[in-house]
C-alpha positions in Angstrom: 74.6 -122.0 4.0 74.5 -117.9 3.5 71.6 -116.0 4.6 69.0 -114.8 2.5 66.9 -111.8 4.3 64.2 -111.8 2.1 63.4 -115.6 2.6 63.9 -115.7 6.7 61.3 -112.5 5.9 58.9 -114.6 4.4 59.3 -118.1 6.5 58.5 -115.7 9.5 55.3 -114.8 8.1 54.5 -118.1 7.6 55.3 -119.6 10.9 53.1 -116.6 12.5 50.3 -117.4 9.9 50.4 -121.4 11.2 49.9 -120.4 14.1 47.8 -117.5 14.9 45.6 -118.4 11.7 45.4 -122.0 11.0 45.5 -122.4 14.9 48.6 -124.9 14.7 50.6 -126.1 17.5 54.0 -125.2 18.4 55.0 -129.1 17.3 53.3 -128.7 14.5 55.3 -125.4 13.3 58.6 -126.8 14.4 57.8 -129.6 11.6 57.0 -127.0 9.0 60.1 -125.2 10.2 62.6 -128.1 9.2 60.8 -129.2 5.9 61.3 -125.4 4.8 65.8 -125.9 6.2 65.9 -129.2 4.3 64.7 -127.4 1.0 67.0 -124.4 1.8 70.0 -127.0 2.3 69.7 -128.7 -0.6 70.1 -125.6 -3.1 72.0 -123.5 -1.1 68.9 -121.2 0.1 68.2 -119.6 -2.8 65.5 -117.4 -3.2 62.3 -118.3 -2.7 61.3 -116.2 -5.5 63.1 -118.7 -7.8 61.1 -121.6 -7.3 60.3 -124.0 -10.1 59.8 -127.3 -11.2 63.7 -127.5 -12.2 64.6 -126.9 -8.3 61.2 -129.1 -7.1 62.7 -132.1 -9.2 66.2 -131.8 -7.7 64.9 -131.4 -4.3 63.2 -134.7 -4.5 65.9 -136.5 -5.8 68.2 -135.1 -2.9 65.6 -136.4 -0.1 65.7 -139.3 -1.4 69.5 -140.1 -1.3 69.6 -138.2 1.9 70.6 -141.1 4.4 69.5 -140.5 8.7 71.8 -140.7 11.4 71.9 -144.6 11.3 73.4 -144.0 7.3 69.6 -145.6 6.6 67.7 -144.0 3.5 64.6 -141.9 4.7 61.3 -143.6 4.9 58.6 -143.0 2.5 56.7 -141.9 5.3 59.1 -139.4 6.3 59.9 -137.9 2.6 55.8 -137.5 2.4 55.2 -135.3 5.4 58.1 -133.3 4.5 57.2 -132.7 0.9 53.4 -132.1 2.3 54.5 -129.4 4.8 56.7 -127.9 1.7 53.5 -127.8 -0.2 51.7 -125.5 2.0 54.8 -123.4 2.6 55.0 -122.6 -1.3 51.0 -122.6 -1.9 50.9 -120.1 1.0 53.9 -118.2 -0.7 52.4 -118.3 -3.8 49.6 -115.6 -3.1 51.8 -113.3 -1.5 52.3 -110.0 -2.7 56.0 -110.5 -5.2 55.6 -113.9 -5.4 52.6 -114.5 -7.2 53.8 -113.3 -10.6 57.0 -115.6 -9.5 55.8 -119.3 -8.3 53.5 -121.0 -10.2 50.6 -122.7 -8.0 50.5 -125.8 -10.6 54.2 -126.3 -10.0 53.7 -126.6 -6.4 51.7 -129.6 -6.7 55.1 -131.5 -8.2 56.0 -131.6 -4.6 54.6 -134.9 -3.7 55.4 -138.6 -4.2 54.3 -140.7 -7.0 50.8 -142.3 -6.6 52.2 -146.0 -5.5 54.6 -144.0 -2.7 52.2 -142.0 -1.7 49.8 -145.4 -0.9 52.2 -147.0 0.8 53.2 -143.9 3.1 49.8 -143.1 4.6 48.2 -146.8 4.8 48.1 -147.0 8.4 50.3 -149.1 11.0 49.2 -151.8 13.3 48.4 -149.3 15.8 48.7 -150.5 19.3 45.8 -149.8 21.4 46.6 -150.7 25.8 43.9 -153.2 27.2 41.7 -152.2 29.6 42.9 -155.1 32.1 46.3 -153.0 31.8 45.5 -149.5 32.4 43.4 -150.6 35.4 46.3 -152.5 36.8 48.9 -149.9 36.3 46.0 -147.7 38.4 46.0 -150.0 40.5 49.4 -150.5 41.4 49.9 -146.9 42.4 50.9 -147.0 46.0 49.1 -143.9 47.6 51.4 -142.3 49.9 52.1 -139.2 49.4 50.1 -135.9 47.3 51.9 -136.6 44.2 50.8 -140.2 43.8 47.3 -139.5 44.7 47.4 -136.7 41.7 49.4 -139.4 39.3 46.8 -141.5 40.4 44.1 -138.8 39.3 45.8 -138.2 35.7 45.7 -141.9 34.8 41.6 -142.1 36.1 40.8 -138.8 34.2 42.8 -139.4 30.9 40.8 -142.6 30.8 37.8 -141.6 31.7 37.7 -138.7 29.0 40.1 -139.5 26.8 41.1 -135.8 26.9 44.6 -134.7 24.9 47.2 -134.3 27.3 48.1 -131.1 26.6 45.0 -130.1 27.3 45.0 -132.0 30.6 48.0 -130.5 31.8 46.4 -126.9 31.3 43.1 -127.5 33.0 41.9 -125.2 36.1 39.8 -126.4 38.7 37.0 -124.2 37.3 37.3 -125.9 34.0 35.2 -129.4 35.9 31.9 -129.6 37.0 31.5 -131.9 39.5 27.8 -132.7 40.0 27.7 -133.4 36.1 31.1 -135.0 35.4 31.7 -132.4 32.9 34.9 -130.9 31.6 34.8 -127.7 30.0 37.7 -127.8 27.9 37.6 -124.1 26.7 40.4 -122.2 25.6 38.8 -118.8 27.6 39.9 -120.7 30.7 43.5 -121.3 29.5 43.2 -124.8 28.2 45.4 -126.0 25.5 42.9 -127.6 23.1 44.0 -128.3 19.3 43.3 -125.4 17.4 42.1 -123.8 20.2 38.6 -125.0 20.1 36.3 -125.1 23.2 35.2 -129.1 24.2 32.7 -129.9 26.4 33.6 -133.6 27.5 31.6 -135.5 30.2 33.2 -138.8 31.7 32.9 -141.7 29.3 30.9 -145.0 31.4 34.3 -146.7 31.3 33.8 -150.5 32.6 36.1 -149.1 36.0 33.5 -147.0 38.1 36.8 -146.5 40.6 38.5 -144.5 38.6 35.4 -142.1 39.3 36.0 -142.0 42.7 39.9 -141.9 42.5 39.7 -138.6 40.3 36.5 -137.0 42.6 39.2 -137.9 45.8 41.9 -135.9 44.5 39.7 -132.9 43.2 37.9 -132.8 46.7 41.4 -132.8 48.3 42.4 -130.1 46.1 39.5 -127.7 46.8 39.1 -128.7 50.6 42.6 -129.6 52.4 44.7 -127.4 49.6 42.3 -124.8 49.2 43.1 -124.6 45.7 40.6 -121.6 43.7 39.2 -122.0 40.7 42.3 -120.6 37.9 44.7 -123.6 39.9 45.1 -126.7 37.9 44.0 -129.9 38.9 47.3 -131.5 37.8 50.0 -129.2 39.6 53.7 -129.4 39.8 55.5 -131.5 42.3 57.0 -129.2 44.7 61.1 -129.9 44.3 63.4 -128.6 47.0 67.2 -128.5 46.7 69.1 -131.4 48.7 72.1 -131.0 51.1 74.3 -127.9 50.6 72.5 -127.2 47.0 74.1 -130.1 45.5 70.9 -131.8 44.3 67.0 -131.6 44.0 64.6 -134.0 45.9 61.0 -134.2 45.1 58.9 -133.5 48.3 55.7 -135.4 47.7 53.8 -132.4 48.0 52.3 -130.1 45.5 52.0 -126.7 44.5 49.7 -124.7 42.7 51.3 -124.1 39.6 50.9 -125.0 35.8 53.1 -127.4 33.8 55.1 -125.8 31.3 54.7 -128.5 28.7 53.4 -132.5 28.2 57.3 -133.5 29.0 56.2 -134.4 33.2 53.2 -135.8 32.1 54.4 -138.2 29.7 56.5 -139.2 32.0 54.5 -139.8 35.1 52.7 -142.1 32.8 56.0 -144.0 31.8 56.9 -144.2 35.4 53.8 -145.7 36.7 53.5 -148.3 33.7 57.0 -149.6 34.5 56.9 -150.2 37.8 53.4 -152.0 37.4 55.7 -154.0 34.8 52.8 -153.1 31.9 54.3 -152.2 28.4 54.8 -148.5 28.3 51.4 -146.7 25.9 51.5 -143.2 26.1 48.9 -141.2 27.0 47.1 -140.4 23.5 46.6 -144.1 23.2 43.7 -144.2 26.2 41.6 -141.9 23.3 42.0 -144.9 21.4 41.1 -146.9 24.1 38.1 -145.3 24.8 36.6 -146.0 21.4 37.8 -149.2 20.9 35.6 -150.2 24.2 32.2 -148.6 22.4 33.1 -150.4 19.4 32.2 -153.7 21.5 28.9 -151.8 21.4 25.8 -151.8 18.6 25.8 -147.8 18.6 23.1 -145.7 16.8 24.3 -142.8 14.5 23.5 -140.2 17.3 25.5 -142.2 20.6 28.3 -142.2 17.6 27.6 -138.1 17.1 28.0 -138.1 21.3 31.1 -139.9 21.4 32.5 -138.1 18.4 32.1 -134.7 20.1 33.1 -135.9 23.6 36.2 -136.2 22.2 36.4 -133.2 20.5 36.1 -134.6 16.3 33.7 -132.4 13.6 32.5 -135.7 12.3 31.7 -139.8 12.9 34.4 -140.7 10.2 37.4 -138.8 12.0 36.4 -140.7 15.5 35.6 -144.4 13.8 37.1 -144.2 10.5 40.3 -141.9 9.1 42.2 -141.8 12.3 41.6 -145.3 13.3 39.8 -145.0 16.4 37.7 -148.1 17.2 39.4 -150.1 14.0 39.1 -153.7 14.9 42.3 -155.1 15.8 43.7 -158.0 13.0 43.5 -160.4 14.8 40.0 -159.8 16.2 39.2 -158.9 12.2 40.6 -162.7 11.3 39.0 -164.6 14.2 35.4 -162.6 13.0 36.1 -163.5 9.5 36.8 -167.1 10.2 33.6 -167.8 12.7 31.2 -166.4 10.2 28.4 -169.3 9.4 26.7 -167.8 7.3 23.1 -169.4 6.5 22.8 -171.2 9.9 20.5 -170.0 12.8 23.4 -167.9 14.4 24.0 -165.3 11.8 19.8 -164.4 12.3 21.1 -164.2 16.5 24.5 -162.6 15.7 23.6 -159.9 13.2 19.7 -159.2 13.0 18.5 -160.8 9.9 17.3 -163.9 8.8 18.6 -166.9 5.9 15.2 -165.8 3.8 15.7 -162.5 4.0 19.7 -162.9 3.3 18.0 -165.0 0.3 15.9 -162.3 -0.7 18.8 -159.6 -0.6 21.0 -161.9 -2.7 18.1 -162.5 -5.6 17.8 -158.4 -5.3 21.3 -157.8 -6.2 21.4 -160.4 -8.7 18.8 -158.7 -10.2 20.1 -155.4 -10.2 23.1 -156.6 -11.5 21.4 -158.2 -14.8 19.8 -154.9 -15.2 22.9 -153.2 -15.2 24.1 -155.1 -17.9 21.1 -154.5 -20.2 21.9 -151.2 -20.2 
């Protein structure tokens, strides 16, 4: 495929404008990033500049012949996040100075599936949420003997118990926790990876598990009293890893050292570790957020404890934490046994759900009413 200057030009500018504008994550861009190659490969990276519903229409038809690795056809699912992230890339293009005269902003919105793919490609997945009963056993099951598995010990406790991303766990400083309060200040100032780099102030969530409390206080106390670790050291270090005999090979000591994580990599797999040797299916860590939620849902909240729990985890609104993303959906098969035990009329709907069989009466005779109304009209 020849090089076009003039388009790596302009995909440069857009990668730096993801990122130090729109906040995005490095992931994130990387996505962007291939959706832009695949739309260079299929015409031969033309220029940008020549963008039309022509090139929009063969590019679609192209994805979807394109086959993966297995020789399968790519997912709908797929072939809408890449046609999604191509949107952006041409609507950003499109108000750049030479380009405006050039790509037409109602062309751009061609890039997209029809209406019937694009339902089935965001209807969400069963989404698998890890029991409780699971995460406290694979806590459990830690044998403490050295630094690092007290600390791996720690990280499962404190992702639980705030339901914290993991990249912004694996960037927290000591200074970043209050202890007295239970309070994380997840603030970008300090160094902390939040997503798009917004400050969270997260307290501990009353998790049904008051150990893990005292399993995360253990390990900071340790940190700040037999390590003497200061305030800019994370509370999640590296393993300290020491060459073996003659420089042949790498032994991890069971010690730690005061240094940063590069990336989620060691994380995500501390967690794998720990839930296969407790035999537990492997969740990764983002799932305890869902986990967390899922527990209130149990709960009759009021709008404002929903608010609370909303920001603890750092979402704008309600409808992000309980709604869109699926956080606290009822599972199916909780939704089917719910449906199915419904008596409705009898003396345990008034007990179960706070109104009684006059007043459901009443309710029915009101909408019945309306209803007439509405067709009078």
């Amino acid at each position: 495929m020849k090089k076009s200057f003039q388009n790596e030009v302009m995909k440069k500018q857009f990668f730096l404008y993801l990122k130090e504008v729109k906040g995005f994550a490095n992931n994130s861009v990387d996505a962007h990033e291939r959706a832009v190659l695949l739309w260079q490969e299929s015409n031969d990276n033309k220029a940008f500049a020549g963008f039309g519903k022509q090139q929009v229409r063969a590019f679609k038809d192209w994805l979807k012949n394109r086959t993966n690795r297995k020789g399968e056809a790519l997912s709908l699912v797929y072939r809408y996040h890449v046609l999604r992230r191509l949107r952006l890339f041409f609507e950003w293009l499109s108000m750049q100075p030479h380009y405006k005269s050039k790509i037409n902003p109602t062309v751009v919105e061609f890039l997209s599936l029809s209406k019937k793919e694009t339902r089935i490609a965001i209807q969400p997945n069963k989404r698998k949420i890890p029991p409780l009963e699971d995460v406290i056993k694979v806590i459990e099951s830690i044998d403490v003997q050295t630094e690092v598995d007290q600390r791996d010990r720690a990280l499962l406790c404190f992702t639980l118990l705030t339901g914290a991303r993991i990249s912004a766990i694996y960037s927290l400083p000591m200074k970043a926790f209050e202890p007295d309060t239970l309070t994380v200040d997840q603030n970008p100032k300090f160094g902390v990876k939040t997503k798009f780099s917004k400050r969270i102030v997260t307290t501990f969530f009353p998790i049904e598990y008051e150990q893990a409390i005292h399993y995360f206080l253990d390990w900071y106390k340790y940190l700040e009293r037999k390590k003497g670790f200061k305030a800019d050291d994370p509370i999640f270090p590296q393993s300290i890893i020491e060459n073996g005999k003659e420089n042949i090979s790498y032994y991890n000591t069971g010690e730690v050292e005061p240094l940063f994580w590069a990336s989620s990599n060691s994380v995500r797999k501390i967690f794998q570790k720990h839930f296969l040797n407790a035999e537990v299916p492997y969740y990764h860590p983002h799932t305890f957020r869902h986990l967390v939620v899922k527990e209130f849902a149990k709960t009759r909240l009021t709008e404002e404890e929903k608010k609370a729990i909303s920001q603890n985890l750092g979402h704008e609104n309600t409808g992000t934490t309980f709604g869109s993303y699926g956080y606290g959906h009822i599972q199916e098969e909780r939704q089917i046994e719910i449906v199915k035990n419904i008596k409705v009329g009898e003396k345990e709907v008034e007990g179960k759900y706070g109104f009684s069989k006059e007043e459901m009466k009443q309710a029915l005779a009101e909408a019945i009413k309306e209803s007439k109304e509405g067709e009078s009209l």
